[in-house]
KETIMAR-87369 format. One record per residue (C-alpha): y, x, z; residue in one letter. Coordinates in pm, whole numbers, plus 50000, padded with zeros to 5 digits. Each point is the difference from the previous one (the first is absolute). Layout:
# residues N
<r py="Y" px="X" pz="Z" residu="a"/>
...
END
This chain:
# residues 111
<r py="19357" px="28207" pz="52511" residu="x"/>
<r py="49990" px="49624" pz="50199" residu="x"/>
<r py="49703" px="49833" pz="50091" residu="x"/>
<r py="49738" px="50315" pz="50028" residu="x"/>
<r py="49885" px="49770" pz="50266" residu="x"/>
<r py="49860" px="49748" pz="49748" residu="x"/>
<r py="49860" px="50202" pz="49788" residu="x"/>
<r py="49637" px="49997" pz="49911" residu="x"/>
<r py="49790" px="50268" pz="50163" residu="x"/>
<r py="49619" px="50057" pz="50031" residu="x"/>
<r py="49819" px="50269" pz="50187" residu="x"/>
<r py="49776" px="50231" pz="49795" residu="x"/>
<r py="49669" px="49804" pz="50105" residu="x"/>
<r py="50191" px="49663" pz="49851" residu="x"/>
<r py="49987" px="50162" pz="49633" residu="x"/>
<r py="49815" px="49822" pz="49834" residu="x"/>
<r py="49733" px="50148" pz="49762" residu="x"/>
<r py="50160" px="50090" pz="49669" residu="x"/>
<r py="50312" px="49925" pz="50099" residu="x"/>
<r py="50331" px="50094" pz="49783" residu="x"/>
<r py="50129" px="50360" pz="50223" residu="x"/>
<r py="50334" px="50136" pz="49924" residu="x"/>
<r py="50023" px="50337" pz="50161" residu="x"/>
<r py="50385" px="50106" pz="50012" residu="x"/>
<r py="49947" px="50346" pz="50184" residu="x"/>
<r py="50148" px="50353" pz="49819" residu="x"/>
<r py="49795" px="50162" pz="49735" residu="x"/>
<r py="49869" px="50240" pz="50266" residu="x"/>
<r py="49873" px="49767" pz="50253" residu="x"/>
<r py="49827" px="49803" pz="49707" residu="x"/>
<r py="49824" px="50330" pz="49857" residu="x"/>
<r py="49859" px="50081" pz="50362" residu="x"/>
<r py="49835" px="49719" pz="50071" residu="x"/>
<r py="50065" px="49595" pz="49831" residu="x"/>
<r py="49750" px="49671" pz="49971" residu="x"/>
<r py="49805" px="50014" pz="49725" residu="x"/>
<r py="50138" px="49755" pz="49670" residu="x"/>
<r py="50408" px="49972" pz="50236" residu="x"/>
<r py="50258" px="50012" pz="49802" residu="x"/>
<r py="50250" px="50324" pz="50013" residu="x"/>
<r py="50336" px="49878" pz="50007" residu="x"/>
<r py="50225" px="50239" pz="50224" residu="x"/>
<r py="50249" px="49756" pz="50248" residu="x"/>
<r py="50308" px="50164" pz="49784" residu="x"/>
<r py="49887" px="49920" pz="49642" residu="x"/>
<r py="49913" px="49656" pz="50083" residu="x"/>
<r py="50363" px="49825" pz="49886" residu="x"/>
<r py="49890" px="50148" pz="49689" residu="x"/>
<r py="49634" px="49963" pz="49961" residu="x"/>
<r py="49924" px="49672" pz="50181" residu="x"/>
<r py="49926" px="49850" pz="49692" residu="x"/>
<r py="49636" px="50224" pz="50028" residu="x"/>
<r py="49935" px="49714" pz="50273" residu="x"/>
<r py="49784" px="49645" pz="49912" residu="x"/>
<r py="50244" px="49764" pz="50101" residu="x"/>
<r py="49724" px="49775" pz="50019" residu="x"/>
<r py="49790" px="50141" pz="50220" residu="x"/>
<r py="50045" px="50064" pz="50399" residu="x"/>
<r py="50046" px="50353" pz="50040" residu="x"/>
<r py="49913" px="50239" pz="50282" residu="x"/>
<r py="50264" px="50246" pz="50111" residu="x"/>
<r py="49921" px="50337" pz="50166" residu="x"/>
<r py="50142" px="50294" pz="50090" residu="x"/>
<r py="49996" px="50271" pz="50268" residu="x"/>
<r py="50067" px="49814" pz="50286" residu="x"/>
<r py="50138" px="49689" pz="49926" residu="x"/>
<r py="50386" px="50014" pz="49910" residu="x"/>
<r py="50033" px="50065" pz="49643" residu="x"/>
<r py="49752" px="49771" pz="49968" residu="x"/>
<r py="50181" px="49726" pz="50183" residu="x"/>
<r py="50372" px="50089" pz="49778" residu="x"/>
<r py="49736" px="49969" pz="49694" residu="x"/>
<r py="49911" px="49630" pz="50139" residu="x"/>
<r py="50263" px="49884" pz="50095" residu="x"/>
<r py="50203" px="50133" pz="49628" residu="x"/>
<r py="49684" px="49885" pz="49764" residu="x"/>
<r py="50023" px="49651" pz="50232" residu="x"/>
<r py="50371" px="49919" pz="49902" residu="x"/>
<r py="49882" px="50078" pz="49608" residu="x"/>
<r py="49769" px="49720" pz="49979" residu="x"/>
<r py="49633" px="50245" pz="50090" residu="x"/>
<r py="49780" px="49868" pz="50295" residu="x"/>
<r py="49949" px="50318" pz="50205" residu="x"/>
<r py="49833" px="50066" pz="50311" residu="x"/>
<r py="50094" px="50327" pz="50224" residu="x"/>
<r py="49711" px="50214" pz="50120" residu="x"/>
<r py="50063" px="50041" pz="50378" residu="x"/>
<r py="49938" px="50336" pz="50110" residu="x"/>
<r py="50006" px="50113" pz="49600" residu="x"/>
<r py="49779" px="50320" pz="49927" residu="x"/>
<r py="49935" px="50115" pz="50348" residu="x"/>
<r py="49810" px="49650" pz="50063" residu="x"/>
<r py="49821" px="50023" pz="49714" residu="x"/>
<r py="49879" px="50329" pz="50087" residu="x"/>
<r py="49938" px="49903" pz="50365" residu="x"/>
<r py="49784" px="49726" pz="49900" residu="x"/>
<r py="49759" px="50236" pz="49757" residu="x"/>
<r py="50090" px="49821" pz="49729" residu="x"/>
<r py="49901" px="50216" pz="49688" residu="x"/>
<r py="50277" px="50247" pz="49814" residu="x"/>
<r py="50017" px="50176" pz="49691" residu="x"/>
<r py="50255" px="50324" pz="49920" residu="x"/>
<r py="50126" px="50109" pz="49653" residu="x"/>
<r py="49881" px="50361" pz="50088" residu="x"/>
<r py="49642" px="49957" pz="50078" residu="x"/>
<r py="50053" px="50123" pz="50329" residu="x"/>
<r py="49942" px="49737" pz="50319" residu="x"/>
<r py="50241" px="49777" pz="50002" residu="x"/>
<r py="50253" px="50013" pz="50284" residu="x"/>
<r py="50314" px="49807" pz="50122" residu="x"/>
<r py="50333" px="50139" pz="49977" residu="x"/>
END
């Protein structure tokens, strides 16, 4: 992976409001605890399901902490996508209060 360096990052304050977010955590982590309207695509499926991504659209990057998320970036930036990596990932998100939903109804956690 060259040039992680350059690639586009934001913190989670810098998200803009509605903004395109790809989450690209397990299925687990997502089902504890995700932003509400992200888009579930695990890190491993996304050779094969990156086409689920506007092209034309920035898109937000998250995951736990921050390194899938960043691989995600940087292999959706050499396809053509504008993506921006969520620093911190999941943990900032959560650290900031920022609200979370969870597919069992339970509250929503971070793992």
């Amino acid at each position: 992976m060259d040039n992680v360096d350059n690639l586009p990052s934001a913190s989670v304050e810098e998200i803009p409001e509605g903004a395109a977010i790809l989450d690209v955590r397990e299925d687990f982590e997502w089902a504890a605890g995700h932003i509400e309207g992200a888009h579930h695509i695990p890190l491993g499926q996304l050779p094969e399901r990156y086409g689920e991504v506007d092209a034309d659209q920035d898109v937000y990057v998250i995951c736990r902490s921050g390194g899938r998320s960043l691989k995600a970036t940087a292999w959706l930036q050499q396809y053509g996508f504008d993506p921006v990596n969520v620093l911190g990932g999941m943990g900032a998100w959560a650290d900031a209060d920022k609200p979370m939903v969870s597919e069992s109804g339970e509250t929503p956690t971070v793992r």
